[in-house]
C-alpha positions in Angstrom: -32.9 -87.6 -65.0 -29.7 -86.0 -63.7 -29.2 -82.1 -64.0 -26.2 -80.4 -63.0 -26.0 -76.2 -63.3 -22.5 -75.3 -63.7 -20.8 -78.1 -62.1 -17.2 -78.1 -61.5 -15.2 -80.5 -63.8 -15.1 -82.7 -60.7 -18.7 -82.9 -60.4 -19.2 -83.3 -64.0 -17.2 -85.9 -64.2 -18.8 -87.8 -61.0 -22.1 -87.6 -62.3 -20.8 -89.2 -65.7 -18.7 -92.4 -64.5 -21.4 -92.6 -61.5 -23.3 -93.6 -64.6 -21.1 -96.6 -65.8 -22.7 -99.6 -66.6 -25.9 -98.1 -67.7 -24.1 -95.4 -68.9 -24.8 -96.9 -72.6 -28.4 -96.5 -72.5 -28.6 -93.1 -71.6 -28.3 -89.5 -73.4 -25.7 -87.3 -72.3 -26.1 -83.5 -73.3 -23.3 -81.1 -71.8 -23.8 -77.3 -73.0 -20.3 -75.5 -72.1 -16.8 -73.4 -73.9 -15.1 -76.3 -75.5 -12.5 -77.2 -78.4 -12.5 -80.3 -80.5 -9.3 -81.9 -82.1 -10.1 -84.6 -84.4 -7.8 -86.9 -86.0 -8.3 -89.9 -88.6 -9.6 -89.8 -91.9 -8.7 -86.1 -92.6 -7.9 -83.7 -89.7 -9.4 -81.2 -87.9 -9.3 -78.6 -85.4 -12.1 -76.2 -83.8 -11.2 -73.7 -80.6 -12.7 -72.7 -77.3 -16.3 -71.7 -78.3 -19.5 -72.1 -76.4 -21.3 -75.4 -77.6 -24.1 -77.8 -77.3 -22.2 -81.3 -76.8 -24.6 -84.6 -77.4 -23.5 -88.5 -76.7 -26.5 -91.0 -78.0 -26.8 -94.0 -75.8 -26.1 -95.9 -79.2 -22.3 -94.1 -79.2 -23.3 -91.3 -81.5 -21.5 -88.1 -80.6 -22.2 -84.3 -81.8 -20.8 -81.1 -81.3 -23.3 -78.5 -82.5 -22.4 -74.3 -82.5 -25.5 -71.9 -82.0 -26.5 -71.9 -86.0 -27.3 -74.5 -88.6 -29.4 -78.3 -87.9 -25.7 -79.7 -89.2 -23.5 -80.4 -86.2 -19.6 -78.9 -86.6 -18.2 -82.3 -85.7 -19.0 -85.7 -85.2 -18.6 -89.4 -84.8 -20.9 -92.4 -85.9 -22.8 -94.9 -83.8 -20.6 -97.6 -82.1 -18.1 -94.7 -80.8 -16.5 -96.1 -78.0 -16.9 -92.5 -75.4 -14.3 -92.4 -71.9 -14.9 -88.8 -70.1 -11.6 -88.4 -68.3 -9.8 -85.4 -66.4 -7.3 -83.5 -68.4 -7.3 -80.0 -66.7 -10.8 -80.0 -67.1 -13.3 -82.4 -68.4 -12.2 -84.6 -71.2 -14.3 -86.7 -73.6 -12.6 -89.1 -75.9 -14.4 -90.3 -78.4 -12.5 -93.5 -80.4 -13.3 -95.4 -83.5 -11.1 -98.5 -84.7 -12.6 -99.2 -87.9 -11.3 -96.9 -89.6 -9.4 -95.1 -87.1 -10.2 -91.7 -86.0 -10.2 -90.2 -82.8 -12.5 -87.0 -81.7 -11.1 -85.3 -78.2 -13.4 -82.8 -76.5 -11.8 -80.3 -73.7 -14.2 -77.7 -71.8 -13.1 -75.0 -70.5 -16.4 -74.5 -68.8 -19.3 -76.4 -68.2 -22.7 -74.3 -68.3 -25.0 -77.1 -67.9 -24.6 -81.3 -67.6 -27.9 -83.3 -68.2 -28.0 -87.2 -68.0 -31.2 -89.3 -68.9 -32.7 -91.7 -70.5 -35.2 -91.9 -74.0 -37.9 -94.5 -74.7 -39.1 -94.3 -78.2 -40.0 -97.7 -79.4 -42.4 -95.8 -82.7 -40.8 -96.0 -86.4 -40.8 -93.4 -88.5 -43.1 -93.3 -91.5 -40.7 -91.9 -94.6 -42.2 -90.6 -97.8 -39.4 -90.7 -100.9 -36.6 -93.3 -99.5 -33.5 -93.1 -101.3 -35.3 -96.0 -103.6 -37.6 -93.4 -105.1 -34.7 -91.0 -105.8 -33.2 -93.4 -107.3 -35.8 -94.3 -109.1 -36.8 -90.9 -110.3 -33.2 -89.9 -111.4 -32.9 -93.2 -113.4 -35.8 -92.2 -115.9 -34.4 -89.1 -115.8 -30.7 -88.5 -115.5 -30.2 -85.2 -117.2 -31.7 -83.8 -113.9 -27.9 -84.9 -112.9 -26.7 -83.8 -116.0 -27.2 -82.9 -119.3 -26.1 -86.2 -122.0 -25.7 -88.4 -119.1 -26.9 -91.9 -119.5 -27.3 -95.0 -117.2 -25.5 -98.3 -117.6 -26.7 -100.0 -115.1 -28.2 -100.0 -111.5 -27.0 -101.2 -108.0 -23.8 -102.3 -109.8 -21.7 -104.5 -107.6 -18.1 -103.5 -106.1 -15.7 -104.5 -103.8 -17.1 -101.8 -101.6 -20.7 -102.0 -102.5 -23.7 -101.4 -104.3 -23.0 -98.3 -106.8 -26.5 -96.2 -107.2 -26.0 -94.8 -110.9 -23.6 -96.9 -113.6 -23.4 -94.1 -115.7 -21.5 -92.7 -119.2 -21.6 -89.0 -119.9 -21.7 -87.4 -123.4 -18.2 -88.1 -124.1 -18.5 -91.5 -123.1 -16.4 -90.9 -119.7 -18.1 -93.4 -117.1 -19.3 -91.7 -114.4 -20.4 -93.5 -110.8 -23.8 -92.0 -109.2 -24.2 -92.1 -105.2 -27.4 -90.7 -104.2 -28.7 -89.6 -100.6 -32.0 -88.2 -99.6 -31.2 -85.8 -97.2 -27.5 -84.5 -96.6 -24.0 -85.6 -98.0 -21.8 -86.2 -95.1 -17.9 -87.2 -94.9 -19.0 -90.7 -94.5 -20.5 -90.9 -98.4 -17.4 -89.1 -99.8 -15.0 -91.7 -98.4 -17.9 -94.5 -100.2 -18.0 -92.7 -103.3 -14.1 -92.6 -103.6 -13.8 -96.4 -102.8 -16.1 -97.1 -105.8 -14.0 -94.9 -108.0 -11.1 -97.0 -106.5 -12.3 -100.4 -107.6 -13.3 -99.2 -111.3 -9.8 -98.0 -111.6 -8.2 -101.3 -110.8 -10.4 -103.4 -113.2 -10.0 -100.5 -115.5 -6.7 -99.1 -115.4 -6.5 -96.6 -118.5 -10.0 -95.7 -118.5 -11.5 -91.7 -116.9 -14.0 -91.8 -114.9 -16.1 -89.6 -112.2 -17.5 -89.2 -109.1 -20.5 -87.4 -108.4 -22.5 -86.9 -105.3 -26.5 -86.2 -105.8 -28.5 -84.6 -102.4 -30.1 -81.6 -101.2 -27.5 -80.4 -99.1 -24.1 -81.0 -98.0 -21.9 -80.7 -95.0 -19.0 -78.0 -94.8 -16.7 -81.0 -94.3 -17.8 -83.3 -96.8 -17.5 -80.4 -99.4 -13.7 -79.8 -98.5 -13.4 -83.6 -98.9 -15.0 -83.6 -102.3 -13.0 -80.8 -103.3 -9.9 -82.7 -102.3 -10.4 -85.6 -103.8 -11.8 -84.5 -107.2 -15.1 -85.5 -106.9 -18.3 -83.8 -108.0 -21.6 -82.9 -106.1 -25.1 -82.4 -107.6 -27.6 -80.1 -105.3 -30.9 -81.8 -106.3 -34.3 -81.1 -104.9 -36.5 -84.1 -105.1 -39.7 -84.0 -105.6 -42.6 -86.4 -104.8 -46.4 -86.6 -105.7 -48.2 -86.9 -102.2 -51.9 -89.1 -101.8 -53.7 -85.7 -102.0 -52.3 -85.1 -105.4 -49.8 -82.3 -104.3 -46.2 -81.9 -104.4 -44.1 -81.7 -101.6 -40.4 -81.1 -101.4 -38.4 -84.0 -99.5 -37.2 -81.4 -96.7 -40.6 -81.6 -95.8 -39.8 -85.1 -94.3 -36.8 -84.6 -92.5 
């Protein structure tokens, strides 16, 4: 493990390419006053504020503040990642499919760590998105009120759609369902389901609606833009021992 108390962006940025080559299998934490620009999809812009920066070996990249497990910006595995100089250290994090781009400038840099994770154990998940699926299938008026299923795991261009469904006035309705939080990345699936029904059915309504425990700030300015819907559900599941456990128990 490599640990560096406030380096200079010189030093920061030695230690970081030093790593290249096995620079992919290691974790990357950098805890200093930063901003984030983000462009792609939507865009986005946070200032100078002090922050907790983390790059996975797998390409994952976060940007958490002091509060809240949900981090303020991020980028999926697969994130190609280039630290560079730009009056200060630099991180660009890049994405081709679909575009986006997240930059990174610190103004300061508290504290640089570099090191590496083995963790070969699986984690043992009680109430997969199967079960919620499940459960909200025998009964969809914990969605909503008059709504009724068509069909399950109905195929798209795009995918597998969770929930067929037709609401009381006989408007179709598509179902995605995630067990923990709703994140951009669902919105943008829901939409492209609600796309391909409208080709094949061009005079027809239908909606969008997004079932989990909790959603992200971003994703619930996305749904908001694109008319979609979202559905705060707390699943519940019956345990060995016979007692109920909410699913944030598992997360």
């Amino acid at each position: 493990m490599k640990y560096l108390a406030s380096p200079t962006p010189e030093e920061a940025l030695d230690a970081l390419n030093g790593a290249a080559g096995s620079i992919k299998k290691r974790m990357i934490t950098i805890v200093g006053n930063c901003k984030v620009d983000y462009s792609g999809r939507a865009r986005s812009f946070l200032d100078y504020g002090e922050r907790l920066v983390v790059v996975k070996a797998d390409g994952t990249v976060m940007v958490h503040g002091s509060e809240k497990r949900e981090p303020l910006n991020w980028q999926p595995p697969g994130t190609t990642v280039k630290y560079v100089m730009d009056h200060g250290l630099a991180i660009e994090a890049k994405r081709t499919s679909p575009p986006e781009t997240m930059r990174i400038h610190f103004m300061a840099i508290e504290a640089l760590s570099i090191f590496q994770l083995h963790d070969g154990a699986e984690i043992n998940l009680i109430g997969e998105e199967a079960d919620i699926v499940d459960k909200l299938e025998k009964d969809p008026s914990i969605i909503e009120e008059g709504l009724r299923v068509m069909r399950r795991e109905k195929v798209t261009n795009s995918g597998f759609i969770d929930l067929y469904c037709e609401d009381k006035d006989g408007v179709t309705v598509i179902v995605e369902v995630k067990r923990t939080s709703i994140s951009p990345n669902a919105v943008y699936q829901l939409e492209a389901y609600l796309v391909d029904f409208r080709k094949k059915n061009k005079l027809a309504k239908a909606r969008g609606i997004l079932c989990a425990p909790r959603i992200s700030e971003m994703a619930k300015t996305l749904i908001v833009e694109k008319g979609l819907e979202y559905k705060q559900v707390d699943y519940e599941f019956e345990l060995s021992d016979k007692k109920q456990s909410s699913l944030e128990s598992f997360d």
